[in-house]
N, C-alpha and C positions, 0 to 999 in steps of 0.2 A: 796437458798441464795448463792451469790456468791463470790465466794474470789478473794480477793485483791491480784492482781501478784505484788510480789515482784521483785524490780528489782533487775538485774544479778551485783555480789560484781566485783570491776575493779581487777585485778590480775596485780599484777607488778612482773614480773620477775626480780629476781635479779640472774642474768647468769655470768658461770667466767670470760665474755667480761665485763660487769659493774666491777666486779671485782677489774681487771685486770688492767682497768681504775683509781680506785678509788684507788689503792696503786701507779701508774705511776705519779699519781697525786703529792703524799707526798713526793714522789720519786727526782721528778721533782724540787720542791723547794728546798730539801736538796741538791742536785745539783748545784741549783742556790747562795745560800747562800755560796757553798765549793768555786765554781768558782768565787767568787767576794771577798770573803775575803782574796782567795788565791791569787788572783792578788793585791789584797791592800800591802798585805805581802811581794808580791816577790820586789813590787816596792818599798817599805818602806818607805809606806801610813799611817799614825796613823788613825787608825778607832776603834768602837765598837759596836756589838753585839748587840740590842735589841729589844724592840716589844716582837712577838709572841715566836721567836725562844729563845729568851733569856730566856725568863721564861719557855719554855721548858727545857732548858738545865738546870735550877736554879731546878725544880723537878724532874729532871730526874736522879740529882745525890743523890735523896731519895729516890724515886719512880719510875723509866723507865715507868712504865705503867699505870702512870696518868698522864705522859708527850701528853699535847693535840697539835692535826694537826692544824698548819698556813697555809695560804695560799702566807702568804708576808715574806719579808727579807727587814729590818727594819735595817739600819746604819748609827750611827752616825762619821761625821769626821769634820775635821779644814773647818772654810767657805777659807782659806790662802790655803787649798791641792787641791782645786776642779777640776786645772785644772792635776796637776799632778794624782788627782783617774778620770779623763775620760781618759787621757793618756794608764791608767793601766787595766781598765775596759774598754776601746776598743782590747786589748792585748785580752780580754779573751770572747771577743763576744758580749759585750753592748753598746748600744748605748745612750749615752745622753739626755735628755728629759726635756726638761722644762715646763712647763702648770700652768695656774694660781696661781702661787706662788709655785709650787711642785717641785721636780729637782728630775726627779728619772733615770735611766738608764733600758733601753727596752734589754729584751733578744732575740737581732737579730734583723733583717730589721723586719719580720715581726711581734717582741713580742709585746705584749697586754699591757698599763697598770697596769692593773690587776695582773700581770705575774712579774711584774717589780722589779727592787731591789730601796726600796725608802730612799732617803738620807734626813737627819736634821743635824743643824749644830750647833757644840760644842758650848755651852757656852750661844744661841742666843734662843730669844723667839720660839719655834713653832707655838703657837698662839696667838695674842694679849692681848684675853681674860685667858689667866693661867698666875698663881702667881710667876712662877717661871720658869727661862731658862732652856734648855736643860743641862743634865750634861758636865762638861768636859771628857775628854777623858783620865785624870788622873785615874779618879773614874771606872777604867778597868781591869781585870784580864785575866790570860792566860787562856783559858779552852778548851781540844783537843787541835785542830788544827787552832783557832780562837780567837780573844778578845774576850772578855760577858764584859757586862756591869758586875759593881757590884752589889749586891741585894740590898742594901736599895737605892742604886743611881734610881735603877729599881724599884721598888717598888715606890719612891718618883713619879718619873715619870706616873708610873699607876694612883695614885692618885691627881696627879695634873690633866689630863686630863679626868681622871676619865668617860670615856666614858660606854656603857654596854661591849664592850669585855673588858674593861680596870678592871672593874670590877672580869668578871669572870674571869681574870687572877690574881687578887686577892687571888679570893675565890679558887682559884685552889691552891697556894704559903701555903695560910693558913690549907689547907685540910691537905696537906704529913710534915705540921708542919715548915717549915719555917718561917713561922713568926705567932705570937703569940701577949696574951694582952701585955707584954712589949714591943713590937713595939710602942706603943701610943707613947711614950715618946721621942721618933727619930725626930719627928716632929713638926711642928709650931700646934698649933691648929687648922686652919680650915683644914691642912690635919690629923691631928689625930681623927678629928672628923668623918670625913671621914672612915677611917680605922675601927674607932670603929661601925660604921654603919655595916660593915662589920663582924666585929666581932662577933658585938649581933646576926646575921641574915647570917651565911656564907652559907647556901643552898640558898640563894637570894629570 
């Protein structure tokens, strides 16, 4: 009787070069974010905070270490400042970008996209399809060294466009206890209803 060779299991090393890599990485954007907001600053830019990094920083002042890694830097400012923040964000290395309706600024001749610092603008639809404009740039606090949005401005946001990371950065808000069943009430109902989707089910 003969036996059935099993095949050989893949081994993936994970070496201090992957490592090394994968914190240069997080590294990298905190970076990006200090040098774009610091240029909004020095040139007195009104801008703010949000996306991924914001709601980092919104749990991180509960929790440091369920504060989850972005890959993007996500700023809101006046569509009246644009030309004064490429002004400011050429000062510190970026370059201006426009592509199918996106306006974001590339870090360097050669930066990616992907890499990019991406701008929305105060007040103005992001997408045709959401119930609701982007916030103003009132609805902003100091925090460090940068604006953040404010939480339920951020929050509203999440759930307006309610995408799946828009989601888990919900269920992330709701885990370290930021927001809770009396959030419902913040909101119009189809985003409360939302929220509460959320609630019943926040391991998703």
């Amino acid at each position: 009787m003969s036996s059935v060779e099993q095949p050989t299991p893949t081994v993936v090393s994970f070496g201090p070069d992957l490592l090394e890599r994968m914190v240069r990485a997080v590294e990298k954007v905190r970076e990006r974010l200090h040098r774009s907001t610091q240029a909004l600053e020095a040139a007195g830019v009104p801008y703010a905070v949000i996306g991924g990094n914001a709601v980092a920083a919104w749990v991180s002042k509960v929790d440091p270490g369920a504060a989850r890694n972005t890959i993007d830097v996500d700023l809101i400012v006046n569509r009246s400042d644009l030309e004064a923040a490429k002004t400011a964000m050429a000062k510190a290395g970026f370059e201006y970008h426009y592509s199918y309706g996106v306006h974001t600024f590339l870090d360097g001749p050669d930066g990616r996209p992907r890499d990019a610092v991406h701008i929305i603008f105060a007040g103005e639809m992001v997408d045709p399809r959401y119930s609701a404009p982007a916030p103003d740039l009132s609805e902003s606090q100091q925090h460090d060294t940068y604006r953040l949005l404010e939480l339920e401005s951020l929050v509203r946001m999440k759930l307006t466009s309610f995408r799946r990371k828009d989601q888990v950065h919900i269920q992330d808000m709701i885990a370290v206890g930021l927001i809770d069943q009396s959030w419902t009430t913040r909101f119009q109902p189809p985003l409360a209803a939302k929220l509460q989707e959320l609630l019943d089910d926040p391991e998703g």
